[in-house]
N, C-alpha and C positions, 0 to 999 in steps of 0.2 A: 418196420415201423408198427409202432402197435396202434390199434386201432379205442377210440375211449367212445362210452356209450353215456349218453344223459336223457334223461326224461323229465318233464316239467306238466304238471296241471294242464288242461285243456281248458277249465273252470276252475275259478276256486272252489274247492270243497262247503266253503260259508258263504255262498252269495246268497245277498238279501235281496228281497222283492220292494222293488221303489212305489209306494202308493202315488205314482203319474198316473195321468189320463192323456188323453190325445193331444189337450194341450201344452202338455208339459214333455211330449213328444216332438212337438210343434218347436215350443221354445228349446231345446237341447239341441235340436238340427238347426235352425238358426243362429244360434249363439255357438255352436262346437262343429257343425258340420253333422255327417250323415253316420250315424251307428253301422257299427259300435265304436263307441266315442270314449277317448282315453286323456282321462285327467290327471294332473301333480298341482301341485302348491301354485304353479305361476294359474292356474284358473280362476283359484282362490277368491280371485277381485270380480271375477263376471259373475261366479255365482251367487258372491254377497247380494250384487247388482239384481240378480234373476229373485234371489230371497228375499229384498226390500219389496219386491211388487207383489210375492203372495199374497193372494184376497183372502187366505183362512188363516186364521187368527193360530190354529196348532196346525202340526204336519206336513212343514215345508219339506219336498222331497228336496230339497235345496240345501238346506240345514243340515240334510243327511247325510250329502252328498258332500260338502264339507266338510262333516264330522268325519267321514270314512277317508277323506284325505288326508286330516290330522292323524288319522292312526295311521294310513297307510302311505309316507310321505312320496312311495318311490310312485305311487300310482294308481290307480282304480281303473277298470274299463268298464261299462256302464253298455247292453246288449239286450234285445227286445227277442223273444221266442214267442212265436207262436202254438198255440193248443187250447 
């Protein structure tokens, strides 16, 4: 039997830095559970939800978070690193 070999990303190569803060740390683990936290299209409606309640008028990491689902339909995971 022959043996097949795959290899896949450990990160994507384009991961963006979400401008959150603690509270927006806060709200992800409550509305998604505990990071790292993996999104598709059916979230779509909590984070509109999470997006209506931004208090800054630009910058919803929310909105971004969105937008990267619409490109990426199959999925995002969304991971906190320390340094």
């Amino acid at each position: 039997m022959d043996t097949r070999y795959y290899w896949t990303l450990c990160q994507p190569p384009d991961k963006q830095p979400i401008e959150g803060s603690q509270h927006f740390a806060a709200q992800m683990e409550r509305a998604f559970g505990s990071f790292p936290i993996e999104l598709t299209e059916r979230h779509i409606e909590r984070l509109e939800g999470l997006a209506a309640a931004w208090d800054r008028p630009t910058g919803s990491p929310y909105v971004l978070l969105i937008r990267a689902i619409y490109k990426y339909p199959k999925g995002i995971r969304i991971w906190g690193e320390s340094g």
